[in-house]
C-alpha positions as a Markdown table, in Angstrom:
| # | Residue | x | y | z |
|---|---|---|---|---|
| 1 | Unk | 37.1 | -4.1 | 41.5 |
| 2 | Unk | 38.4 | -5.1 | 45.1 |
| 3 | Unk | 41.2 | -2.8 | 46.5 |
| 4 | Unk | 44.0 | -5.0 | 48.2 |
| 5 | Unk | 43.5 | -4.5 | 52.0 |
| 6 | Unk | 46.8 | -3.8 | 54.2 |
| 7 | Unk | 47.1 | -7.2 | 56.5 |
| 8 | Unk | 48.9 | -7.5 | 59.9 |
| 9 | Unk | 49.3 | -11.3 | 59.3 |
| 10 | Unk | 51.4 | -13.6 | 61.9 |
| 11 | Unk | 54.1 | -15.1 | 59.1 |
| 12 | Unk | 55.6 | -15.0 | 56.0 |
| 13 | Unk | 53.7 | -18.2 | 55.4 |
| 14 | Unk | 50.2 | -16.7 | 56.1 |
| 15 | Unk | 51.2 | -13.6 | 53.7 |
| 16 | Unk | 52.0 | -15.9 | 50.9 |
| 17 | Unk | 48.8 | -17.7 | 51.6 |
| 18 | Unk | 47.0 | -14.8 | 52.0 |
| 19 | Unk | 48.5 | -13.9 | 48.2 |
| 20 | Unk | 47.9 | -17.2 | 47.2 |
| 21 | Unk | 43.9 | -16.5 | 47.8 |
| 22 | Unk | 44.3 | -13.0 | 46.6 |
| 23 | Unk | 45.5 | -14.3 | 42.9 |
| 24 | Unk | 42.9 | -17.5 | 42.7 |
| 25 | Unk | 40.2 | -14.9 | 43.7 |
| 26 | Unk | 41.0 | -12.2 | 41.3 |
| 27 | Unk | 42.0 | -14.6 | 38.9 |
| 28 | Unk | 39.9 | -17.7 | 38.6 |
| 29 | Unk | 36.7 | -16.6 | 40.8 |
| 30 | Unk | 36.2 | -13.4 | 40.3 |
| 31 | Unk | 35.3 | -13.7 | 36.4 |
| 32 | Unk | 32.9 | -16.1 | 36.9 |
| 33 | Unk | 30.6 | -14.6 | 39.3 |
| 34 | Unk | 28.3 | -12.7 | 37.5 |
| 35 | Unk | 27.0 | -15.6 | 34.8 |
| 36 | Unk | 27.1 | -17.7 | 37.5 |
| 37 | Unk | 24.9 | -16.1 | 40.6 |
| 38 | Unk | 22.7 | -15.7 | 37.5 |
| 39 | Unk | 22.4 | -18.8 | 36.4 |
| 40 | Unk | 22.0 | -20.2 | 40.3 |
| 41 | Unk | 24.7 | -22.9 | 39.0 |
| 42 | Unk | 26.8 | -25.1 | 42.1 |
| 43 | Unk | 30.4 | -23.9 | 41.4 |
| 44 | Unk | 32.0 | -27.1 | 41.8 |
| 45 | Unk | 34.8 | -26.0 | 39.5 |
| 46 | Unk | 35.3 | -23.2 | 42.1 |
| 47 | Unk | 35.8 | -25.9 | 45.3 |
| 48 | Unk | 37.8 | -27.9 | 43.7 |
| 49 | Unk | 39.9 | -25.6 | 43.0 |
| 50 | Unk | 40.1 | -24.2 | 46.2 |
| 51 | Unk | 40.5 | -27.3 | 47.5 |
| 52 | Unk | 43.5 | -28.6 | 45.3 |
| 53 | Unk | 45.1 | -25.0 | 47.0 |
| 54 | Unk | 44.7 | -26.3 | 50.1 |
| 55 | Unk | 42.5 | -23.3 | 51.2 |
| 56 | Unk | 39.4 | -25.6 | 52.1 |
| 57 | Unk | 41.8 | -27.3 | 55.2 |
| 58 | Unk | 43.7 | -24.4 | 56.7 |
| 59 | Unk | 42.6 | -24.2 | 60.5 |
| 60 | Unk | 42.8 | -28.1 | 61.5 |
| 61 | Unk | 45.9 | -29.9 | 61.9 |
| 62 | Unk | 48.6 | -30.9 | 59.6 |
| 63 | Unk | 48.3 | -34.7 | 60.9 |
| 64 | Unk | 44.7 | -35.1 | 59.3 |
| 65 | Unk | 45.9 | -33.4 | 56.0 |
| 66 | Unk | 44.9 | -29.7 | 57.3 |
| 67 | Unk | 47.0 | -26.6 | 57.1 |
| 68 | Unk | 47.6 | -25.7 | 60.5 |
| 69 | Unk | 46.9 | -22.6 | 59.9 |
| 70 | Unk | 45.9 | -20.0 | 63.2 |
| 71 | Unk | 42.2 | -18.7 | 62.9 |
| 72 | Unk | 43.4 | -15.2 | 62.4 |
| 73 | Unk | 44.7 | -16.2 | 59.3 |
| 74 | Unk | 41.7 | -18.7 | 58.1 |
| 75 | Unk | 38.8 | -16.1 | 58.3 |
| 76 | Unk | 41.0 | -13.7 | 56.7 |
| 77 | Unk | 40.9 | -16.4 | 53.5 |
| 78 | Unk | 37.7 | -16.0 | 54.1 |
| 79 | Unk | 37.0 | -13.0 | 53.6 |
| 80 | Unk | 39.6 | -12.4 | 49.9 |
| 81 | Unk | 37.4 | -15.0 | 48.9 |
| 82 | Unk | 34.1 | -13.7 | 49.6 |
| 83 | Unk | 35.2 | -10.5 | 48.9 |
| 84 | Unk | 35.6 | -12.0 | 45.4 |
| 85 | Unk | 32.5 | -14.5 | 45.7 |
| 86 | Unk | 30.1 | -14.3 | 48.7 |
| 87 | Unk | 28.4 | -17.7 | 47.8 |
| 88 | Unk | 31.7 | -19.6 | 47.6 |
| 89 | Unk | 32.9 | -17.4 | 50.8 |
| 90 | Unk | 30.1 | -18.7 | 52.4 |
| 91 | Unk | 30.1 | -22.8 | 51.3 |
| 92 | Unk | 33.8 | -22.4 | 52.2 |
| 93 | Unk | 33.0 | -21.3 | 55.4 |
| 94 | Unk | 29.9 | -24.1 | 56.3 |
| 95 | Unk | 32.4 | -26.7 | 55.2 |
| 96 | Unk | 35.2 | -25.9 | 58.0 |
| 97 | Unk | 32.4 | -26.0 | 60.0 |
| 98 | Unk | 31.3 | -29.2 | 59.8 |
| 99 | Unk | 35.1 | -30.0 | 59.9 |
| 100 | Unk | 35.0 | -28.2 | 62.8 |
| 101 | Unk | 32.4 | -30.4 | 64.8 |
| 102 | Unk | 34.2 | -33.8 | 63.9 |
| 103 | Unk | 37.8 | -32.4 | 64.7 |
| 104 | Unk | 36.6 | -31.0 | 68.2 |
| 105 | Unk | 33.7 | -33.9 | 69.0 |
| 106 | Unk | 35.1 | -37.1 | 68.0 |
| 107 | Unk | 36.9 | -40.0 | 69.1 |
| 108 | Unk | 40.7 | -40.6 | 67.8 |
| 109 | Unk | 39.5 | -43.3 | 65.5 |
| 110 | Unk | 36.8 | -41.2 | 64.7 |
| 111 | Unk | 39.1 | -38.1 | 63.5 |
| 112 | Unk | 41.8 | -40.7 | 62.0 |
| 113 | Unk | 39.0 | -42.1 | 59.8 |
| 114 | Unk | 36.8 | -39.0 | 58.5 |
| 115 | Unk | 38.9 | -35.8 | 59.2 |
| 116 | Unk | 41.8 | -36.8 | 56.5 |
| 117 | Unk | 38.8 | -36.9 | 53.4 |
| 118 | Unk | 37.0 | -34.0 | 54.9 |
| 119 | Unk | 40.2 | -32.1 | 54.3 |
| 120 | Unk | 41.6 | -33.3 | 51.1 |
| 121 | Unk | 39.8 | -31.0 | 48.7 |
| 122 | Unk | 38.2 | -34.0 | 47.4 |
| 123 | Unk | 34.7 | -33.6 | 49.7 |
| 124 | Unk | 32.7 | -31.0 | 50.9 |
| 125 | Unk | 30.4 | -30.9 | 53.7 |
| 126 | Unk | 26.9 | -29.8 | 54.7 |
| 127 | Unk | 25.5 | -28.7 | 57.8 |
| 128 | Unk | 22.0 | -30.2 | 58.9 |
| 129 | Unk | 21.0 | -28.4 | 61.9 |
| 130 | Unk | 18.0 | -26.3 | 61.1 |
| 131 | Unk | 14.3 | -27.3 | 60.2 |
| 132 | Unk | 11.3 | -25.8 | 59.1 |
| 133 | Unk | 9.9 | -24.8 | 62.3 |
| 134 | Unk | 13.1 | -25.1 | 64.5 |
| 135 | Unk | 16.1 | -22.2 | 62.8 |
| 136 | Unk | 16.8 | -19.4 | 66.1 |
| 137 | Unk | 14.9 | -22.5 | 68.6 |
| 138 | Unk | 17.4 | -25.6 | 68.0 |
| 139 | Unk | 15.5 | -27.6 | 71.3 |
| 140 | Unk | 12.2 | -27.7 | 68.4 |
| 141 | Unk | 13.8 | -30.4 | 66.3 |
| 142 | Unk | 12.2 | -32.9 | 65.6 |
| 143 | Unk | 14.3 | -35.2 | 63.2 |
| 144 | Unk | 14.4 | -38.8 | 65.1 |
| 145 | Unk | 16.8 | -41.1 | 65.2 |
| 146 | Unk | 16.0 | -44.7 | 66.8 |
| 147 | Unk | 18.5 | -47.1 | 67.7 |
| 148 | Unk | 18.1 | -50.3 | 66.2 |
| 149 | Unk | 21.2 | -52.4 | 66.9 |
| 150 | Unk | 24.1 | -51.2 | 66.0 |
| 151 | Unk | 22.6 | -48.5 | 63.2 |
| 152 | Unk | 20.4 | -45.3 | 63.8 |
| 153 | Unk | 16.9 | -45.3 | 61.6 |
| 154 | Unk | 16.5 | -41.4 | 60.7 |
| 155 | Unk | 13.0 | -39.6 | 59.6 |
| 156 | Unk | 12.9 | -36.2 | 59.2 |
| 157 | Unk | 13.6 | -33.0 | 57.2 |
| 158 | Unk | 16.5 | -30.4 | 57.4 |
| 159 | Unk | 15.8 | -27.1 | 55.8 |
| 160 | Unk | 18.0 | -23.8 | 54.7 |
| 161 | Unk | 21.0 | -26.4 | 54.1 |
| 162 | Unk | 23.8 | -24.7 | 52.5 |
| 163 | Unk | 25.3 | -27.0 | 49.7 |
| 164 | Unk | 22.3 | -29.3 | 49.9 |
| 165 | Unk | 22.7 | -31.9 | 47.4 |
| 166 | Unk | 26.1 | -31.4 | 46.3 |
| 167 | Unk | 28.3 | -32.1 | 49.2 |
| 168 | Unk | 29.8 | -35.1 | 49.9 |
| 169 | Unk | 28.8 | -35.5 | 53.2 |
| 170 | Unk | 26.5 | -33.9 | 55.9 |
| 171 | Unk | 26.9 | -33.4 | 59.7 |
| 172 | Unk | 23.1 | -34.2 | 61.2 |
| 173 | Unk | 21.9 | -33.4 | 64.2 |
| 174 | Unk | 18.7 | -35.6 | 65.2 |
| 175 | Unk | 16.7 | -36.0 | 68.0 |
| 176 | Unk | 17.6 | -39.6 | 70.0 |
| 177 | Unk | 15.1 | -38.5 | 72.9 |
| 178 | Unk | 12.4 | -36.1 | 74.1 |
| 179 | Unk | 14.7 | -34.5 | 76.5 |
| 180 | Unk | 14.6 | -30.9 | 74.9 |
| 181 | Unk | 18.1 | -29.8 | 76.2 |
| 182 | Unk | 19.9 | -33.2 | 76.0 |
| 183 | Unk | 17.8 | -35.2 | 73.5 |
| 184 | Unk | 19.9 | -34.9 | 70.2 |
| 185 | Unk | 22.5 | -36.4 | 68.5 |
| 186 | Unk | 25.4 | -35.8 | 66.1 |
| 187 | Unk | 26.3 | -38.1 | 63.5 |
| 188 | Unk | 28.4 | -37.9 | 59.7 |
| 189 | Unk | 25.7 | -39.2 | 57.0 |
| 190 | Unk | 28.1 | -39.7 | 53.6 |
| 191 | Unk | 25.8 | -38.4 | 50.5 |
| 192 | Unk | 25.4 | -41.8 | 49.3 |
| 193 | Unk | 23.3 | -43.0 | 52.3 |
| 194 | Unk | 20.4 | -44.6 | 51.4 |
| 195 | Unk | 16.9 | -43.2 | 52.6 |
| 196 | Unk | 18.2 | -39.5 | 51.9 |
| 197 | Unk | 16.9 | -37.2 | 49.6 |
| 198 | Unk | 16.7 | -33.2 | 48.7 |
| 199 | Unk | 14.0 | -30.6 | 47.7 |
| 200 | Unk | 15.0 | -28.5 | 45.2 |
| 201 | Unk | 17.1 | -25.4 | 45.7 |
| 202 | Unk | 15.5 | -22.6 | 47.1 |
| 203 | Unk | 14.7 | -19.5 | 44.7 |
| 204 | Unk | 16.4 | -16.8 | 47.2 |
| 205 | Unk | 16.9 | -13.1 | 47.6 |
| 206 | Unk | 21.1 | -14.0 | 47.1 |
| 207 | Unk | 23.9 | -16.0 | 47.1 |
| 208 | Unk | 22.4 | -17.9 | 44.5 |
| 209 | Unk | 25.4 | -20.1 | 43.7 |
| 210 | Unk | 25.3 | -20.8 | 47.5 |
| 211 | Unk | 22.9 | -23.7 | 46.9 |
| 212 | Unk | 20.4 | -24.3 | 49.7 |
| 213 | Unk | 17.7 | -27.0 | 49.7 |
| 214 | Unk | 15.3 | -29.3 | 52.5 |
| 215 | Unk | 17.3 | -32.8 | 53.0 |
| 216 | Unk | 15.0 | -35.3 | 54.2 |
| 217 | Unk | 15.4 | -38.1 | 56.0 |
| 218 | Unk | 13.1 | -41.5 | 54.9 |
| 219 | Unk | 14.4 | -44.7 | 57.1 |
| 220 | Unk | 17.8 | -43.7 | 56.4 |
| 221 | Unk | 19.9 | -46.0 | 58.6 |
| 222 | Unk | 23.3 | -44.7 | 59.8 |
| 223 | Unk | 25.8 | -46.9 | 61.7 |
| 224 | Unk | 26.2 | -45.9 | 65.3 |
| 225 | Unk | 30.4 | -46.0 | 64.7 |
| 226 | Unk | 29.1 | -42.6 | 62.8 |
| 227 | Unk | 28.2 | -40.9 | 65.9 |
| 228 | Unk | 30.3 | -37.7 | 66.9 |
| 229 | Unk | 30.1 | -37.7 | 70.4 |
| 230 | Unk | 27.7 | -39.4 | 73.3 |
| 231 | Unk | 24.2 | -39.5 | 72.8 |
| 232 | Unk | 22.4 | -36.9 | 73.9 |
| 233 | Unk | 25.1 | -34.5 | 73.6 |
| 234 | Unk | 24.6 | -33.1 | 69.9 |
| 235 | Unk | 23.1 | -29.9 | 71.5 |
| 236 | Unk | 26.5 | -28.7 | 72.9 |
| 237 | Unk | 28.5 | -29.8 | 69.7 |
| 238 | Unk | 26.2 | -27.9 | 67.8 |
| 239 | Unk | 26.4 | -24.5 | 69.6 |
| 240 | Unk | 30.0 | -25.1 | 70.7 |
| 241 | Unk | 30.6 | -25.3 | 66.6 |
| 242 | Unk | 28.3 | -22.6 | 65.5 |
| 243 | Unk | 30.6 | -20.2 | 67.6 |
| 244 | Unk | 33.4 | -20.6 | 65.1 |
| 245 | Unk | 30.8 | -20.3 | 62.2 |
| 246 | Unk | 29.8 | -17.1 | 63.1 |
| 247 | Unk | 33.5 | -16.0 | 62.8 |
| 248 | Unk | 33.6 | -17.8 | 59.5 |
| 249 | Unk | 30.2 | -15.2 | 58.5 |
| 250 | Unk | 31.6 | -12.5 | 59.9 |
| 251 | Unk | 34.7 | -12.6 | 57.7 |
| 252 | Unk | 31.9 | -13.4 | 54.9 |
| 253 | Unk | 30.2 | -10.2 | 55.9 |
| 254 | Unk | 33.1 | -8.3 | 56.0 |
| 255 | Unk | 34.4 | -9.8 | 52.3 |
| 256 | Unk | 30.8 | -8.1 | 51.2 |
| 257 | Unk | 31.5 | -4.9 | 52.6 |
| 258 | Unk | 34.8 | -4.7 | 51.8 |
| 259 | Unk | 33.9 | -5.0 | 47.6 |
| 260 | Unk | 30.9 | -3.0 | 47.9 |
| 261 | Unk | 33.8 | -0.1 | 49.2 |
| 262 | Unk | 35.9 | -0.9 | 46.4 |
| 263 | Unk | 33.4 | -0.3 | 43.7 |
| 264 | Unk | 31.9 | 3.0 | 45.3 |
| 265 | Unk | 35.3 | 4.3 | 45.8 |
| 266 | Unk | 36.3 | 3.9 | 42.2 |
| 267 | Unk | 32.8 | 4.7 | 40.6 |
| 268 | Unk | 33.2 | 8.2 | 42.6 |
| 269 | Unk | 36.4 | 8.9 | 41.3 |
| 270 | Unk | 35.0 | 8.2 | 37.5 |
| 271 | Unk | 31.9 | 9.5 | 37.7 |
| 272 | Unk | 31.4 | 13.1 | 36.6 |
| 273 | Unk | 28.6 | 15.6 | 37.9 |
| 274 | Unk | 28.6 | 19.7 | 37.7 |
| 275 | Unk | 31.9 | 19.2 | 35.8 |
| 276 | Unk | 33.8 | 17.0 | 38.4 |
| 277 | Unk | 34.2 | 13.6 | 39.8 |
| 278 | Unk | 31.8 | 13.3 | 42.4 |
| 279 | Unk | 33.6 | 12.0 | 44.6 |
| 280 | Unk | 35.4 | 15.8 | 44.8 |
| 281 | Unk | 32.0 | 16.7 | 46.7 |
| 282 | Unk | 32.4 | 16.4 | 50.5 |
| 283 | Unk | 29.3 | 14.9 | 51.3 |
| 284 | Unk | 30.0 | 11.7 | 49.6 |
| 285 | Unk | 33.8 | 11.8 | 50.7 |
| 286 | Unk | 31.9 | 11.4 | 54.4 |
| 287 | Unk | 29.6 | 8.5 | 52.8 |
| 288 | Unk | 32.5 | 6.7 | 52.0 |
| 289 | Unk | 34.3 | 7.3 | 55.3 |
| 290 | Unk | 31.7 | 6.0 | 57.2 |
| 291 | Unk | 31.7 | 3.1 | 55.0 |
| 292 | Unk | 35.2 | 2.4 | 55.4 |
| 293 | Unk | 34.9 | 2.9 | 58.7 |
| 294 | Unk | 32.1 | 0.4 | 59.2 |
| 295 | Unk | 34.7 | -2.5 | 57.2 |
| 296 | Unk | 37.6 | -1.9 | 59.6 |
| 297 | Unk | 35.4 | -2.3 | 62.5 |
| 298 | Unk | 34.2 | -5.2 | 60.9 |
| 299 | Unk | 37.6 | -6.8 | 60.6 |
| 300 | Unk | 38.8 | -5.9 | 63.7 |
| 301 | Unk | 36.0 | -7.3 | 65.1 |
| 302 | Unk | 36.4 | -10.9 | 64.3 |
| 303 | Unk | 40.0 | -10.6 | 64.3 |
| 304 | Unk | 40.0 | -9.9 | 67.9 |
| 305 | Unk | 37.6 | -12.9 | 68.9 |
| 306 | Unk | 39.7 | -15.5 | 66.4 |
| 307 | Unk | 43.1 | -14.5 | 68.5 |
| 308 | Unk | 41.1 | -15.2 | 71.6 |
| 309 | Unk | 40.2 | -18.7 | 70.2 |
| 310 | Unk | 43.9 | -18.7 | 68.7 |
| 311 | Unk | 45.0 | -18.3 | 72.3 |
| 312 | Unk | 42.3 | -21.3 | 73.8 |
| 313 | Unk | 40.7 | -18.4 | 75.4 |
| 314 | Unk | 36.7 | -18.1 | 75.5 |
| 315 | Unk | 35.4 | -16.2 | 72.6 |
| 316 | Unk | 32.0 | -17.0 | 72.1 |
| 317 | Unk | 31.0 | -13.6 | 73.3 |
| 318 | Unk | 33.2 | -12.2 | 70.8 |
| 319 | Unk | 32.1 | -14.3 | 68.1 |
| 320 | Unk | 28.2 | -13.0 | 68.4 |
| 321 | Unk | 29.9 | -9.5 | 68.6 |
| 322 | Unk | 31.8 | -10.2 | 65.5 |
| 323 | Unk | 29.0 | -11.8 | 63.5 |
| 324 | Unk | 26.3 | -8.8 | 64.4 |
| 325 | Unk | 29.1 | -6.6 | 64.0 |
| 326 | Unk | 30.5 | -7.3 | 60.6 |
| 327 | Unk | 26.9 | -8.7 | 59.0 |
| 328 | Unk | 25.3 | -5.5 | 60.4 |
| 329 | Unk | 28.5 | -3.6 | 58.2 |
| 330 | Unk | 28.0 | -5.4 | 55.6 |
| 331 | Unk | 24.0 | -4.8 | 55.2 |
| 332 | Unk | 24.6 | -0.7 | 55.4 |
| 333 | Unk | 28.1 | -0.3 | 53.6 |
| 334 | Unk | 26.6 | -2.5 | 50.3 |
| 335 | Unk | 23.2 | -0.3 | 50.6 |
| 336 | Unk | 25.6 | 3.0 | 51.1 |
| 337 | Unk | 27.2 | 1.5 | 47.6 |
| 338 | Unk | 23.8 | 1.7 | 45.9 |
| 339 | Unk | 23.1 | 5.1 | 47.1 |
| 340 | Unk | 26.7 | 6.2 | 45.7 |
| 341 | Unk | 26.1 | 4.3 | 42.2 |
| 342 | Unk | 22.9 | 6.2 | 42.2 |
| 343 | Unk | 20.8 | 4.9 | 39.3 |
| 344 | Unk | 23.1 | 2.6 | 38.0 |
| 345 | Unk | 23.8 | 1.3 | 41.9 |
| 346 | Unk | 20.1 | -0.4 | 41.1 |
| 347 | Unk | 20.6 | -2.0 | 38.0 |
| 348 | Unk | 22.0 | -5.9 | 37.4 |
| 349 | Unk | 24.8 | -4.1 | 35.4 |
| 350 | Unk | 27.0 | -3.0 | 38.0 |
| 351 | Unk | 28.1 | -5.8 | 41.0 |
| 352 | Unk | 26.6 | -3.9 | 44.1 |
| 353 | Unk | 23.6 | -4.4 | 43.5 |
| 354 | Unk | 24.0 | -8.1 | 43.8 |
| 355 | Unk | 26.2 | -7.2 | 47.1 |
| 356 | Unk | 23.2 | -5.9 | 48.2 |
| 357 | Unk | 21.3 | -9.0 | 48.0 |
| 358 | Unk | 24.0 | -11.0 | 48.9 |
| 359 | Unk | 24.3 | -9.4 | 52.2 |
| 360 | Unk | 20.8 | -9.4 | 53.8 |
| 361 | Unk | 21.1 | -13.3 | 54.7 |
| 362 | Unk | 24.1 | -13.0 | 56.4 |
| 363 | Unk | 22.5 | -11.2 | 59.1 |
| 364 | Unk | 19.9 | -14.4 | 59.4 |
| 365 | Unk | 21.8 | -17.5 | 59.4 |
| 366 | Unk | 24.2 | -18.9 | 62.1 |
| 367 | Unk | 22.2 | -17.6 | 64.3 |
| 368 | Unk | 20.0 | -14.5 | 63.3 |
| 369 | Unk | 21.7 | -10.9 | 64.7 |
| 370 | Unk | 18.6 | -10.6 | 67.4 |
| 371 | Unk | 19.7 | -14.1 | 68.7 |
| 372 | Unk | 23.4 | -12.7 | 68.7 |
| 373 | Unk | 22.2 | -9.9 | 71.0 |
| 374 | Unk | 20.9 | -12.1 | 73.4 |
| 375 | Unk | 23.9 | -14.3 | 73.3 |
| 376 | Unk | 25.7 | -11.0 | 74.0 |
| 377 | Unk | 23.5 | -9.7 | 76.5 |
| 378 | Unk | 23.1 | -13.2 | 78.5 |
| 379 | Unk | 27.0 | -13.1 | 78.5 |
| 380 | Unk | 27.0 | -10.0 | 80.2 |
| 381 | Unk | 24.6 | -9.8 | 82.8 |
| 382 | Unk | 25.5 | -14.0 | 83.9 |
């Protein structure tokens, strides 16, 4: 159940897009969520569906086979198709951002060469930024790369990696030096590389169809042609990237919410108590107005910080507000839901219980909501 939310969109074009994701979601996605988070199965079907749509290219530009499509208009994607399916909200999401780091980083050759298969709906990408002791501190990594000649040799291991194993290609970040600030790289490592390998998926809380293992690193050698940007300068094209991925979780976040509402606003009109829907009783009517509440901010939130990176105006600020904002929603409006549903809110029967676990890791990754406070606070006070 997922009430249609009233869009201020830009274009007609966005508003048939935006109906366009509306009608796959509902549609195609939606049916298959339940078997599938339970059976912790990739939905490849789902991507390449999505990507045949054209809804895994939208905010890059039409030259390299994108949609050149406004952010405003790409998180709001987003979030209909989290709202529908967190996991695939969220690989869609991790995917533009590796995009992202090639489209922003890389030389024209570069761009010509990789951007036009990362946007064809063919491949999907992976992120390889975190390790097991370096997620909030990204200076700890310790995945090498050595230049030898005109290839890289890379030992390490990644951990947390959404779509881990079954994309088609990962953005790494290794360390080229002991410099802590300006000692990594960036490169594109294609799936077929030699030397790479992948633990197996992690048993988590949620988001089980958002498949996360360890990729490790064993001599895999990587042409140098296959690094985005100078060496030493990964550090900046990771954070500079992560800023739009936090707008791509926040519209994740706010997808959550924004279902959990749904179903707690339609289970209180049905249920009956004392001889009349219970929704009829005014403390839940002010439950559920928080709640909406809490999913407007939400939206507004990274609305506001994708028009200032629309407009090539600094938003990274507004990105951390936007993540911690709308993750922060998404955590109390899908626990409100439970407390509506009541009894049945904590059984695998009805969706938000599974909303419930879905949300709690979005207010870890891309950068944990305590790490978006500093960000926010730094911002202020510099």
């Amino acid at each position: 159940m997922a009430t249609e939310v009233d869009r201020l969109l830009p274009t007609e074009e966005a508003r048939e897009l935006l109906a366009l994701t509306r009608e796959i979601a509902v549609k195609e996605l939606a049916p298959q969520v339940a078997e599938a988070e339970e059976a912790a199965v990739f939905p490849e079907s789902a991507y390449r569906l999505l990507g045949s749509s054209g809804l895994l290219s939208l905010p890059f530009a039409e030259e390299y086979g994108g949609g050149g499509q406004p952010y405003e208009v790409y998180l709001q994607v987003i979030e209909e198709i989290a709202t529908a399916w967190p996991s695939v909200g969220v690989g869609t999401s991790v995917h533009s951002l590796t995009a992202t780091v090639v489209d922003t980083n890389a030389t024209d050759e570069q761009r010509g060469e990789w951007l036009p298969r990362m946007l064809d709906g063919d491949w999907l990408g992976a992120y390889c930024l975190s390790e097991p002791q370096a997620g909030s501190d990204v200076s700890a990594i310790k995945t090498r790369a050595v230049r030898d000649g005109e290839e890289y040799v890379v030992n390490g291991t990644k951990q947390w990696i959404s779509n881990g194993s079954c994309a088609d290609y990962y953005i790494l970040f290794a360390r080229t030096s002991d410099d802590a600030k300006r000692g990594l790289s960036a490169f594109i490592v294609p799936a077929d590389t030699e030397g790479m390998s992948f633990g197996a998926p992690e048993k988590k809380m949620g988001l089980a169809c958002d498949v996360t293992t360890q990729v490790i690193f064993d001599g895999a050698r990587i042409p140098a042609a296959q690094r985005v940007g100078e060496e030493g300068a990964g550090m900046k094209v990771a954070l500079s990237a992560l800023d739009a991925g936090r707008l791509g979780i926040a519209a994740v976040g706010t997808g959550i919410a924004q279902a959990a509402l749904a179903y707690a606003v339609e289970y209180a009109r049905e249920r009956e108590q004392f001889g009349r829907p219970i929704g009829d009783f005014q403390g839940l009517q002010f439950l559920l107005a928080d709640m909406a509440a809490a999913v407007e901010r939400a939206r507004a939130s990274y609305l506001h910080a994708a028009r200032l990176k629309d407009a090539g105006r600094p938003y990274s600020r507004q990105a951390s507000i936007a993540k911690l904002t709308a993750t922060d929603a998404a955590m109390r409006v899908t626990t409100d839901a439970v407390q509506v549903l009541g009894g049945n809110g904590y059984t695998r029967e009805y969706p938000v219980e599974r909303l419930f676990r879905d949300a709690k890791v979005t207010q870890i990754f891309e950068g944990t909501n305590q790490i978006q406070r500093m960000v926010i606070g730094r911002d202020l006070l510099r």
